[in-house]
C-alpha angles and dihedrals in degrees: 000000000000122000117201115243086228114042129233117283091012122107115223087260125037131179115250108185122190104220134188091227114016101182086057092047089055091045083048095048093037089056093039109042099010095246118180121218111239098173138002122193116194106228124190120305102019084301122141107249097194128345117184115195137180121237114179105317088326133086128220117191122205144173139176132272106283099188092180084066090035091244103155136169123236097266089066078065109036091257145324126275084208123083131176124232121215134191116219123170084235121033097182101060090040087057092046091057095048088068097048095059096049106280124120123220107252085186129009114234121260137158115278131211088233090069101261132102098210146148151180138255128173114225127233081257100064087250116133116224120185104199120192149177118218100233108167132011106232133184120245080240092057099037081055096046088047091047097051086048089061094048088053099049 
């Protein structure tokens, strides 16, 4: 028998975020972007060893730090040069409810000349997510010509 190199239901790259706190974190991404939890592992020391959700038709896998594997969130580092862009039918609300739960906007949403209205909130957990609406299709000409008016005003 063949086995897929990617499995059923998985894209060829999937998030995996180190969190400080990584129940908390499901609890976070389940209020703010409806995930669903597909699979918890119990590591060492009541920690979380590998956690997979479903967040729209994507997975992000998590765990918690693991300091023995060096395995650390962001905040060990004062942060994290990586962010995660998600699409929501309404980025507002799904902002809105970032901050709620404990996130800050990093950048208000506003419509973008790419044809998205997005912005950006960083969680609880020191992670960056840009979450966006598609708004508008736009072709790669006009997103340059758009572009090159912005550099001239």
């Amino acid at each position: 028998m063949t086995v897929k190199p990617v499995p059923d239901g998985y894209h060829s790259i999937t998030p995996y975020l180190i969190v400080d706190g990584a129940k908390a974190a499901i609890d976070f991404y389940k209020t703010v972007f409806s995930a669903t939890e597909r699979l918890r592992l119990p590591g060492p020391h009541d920690r979380i060893g590998h956690a997979e959700l479903q967040i729209g038709d994507s997975i992000i896998m998590l765990a918690d730090e693991h300091p023995e594997m060096d395995m650390h969130g962001p905040q060990k580092f004062g942060g994290s040069p990586v962010s995660v862009l998600v699409y929501v039918p309404d980025v507002d609300a799904v902002i809105a409810k970032a901050v709620t739960a404990g996130g800050s906007i990093v950048r208000p949403a506003a419509d973008q000349f790419y044809g998205d209205r997005s912005g950006m909130i960083k969680d609880p957990f020191g992670h960056r997510w840009h979450i966006s609406t598609h708004i508008e299709d736009v072709s790669p000409a006009e997103i340059e010509r758009r572009m090159a008016k912005m550099k001239d005003a």
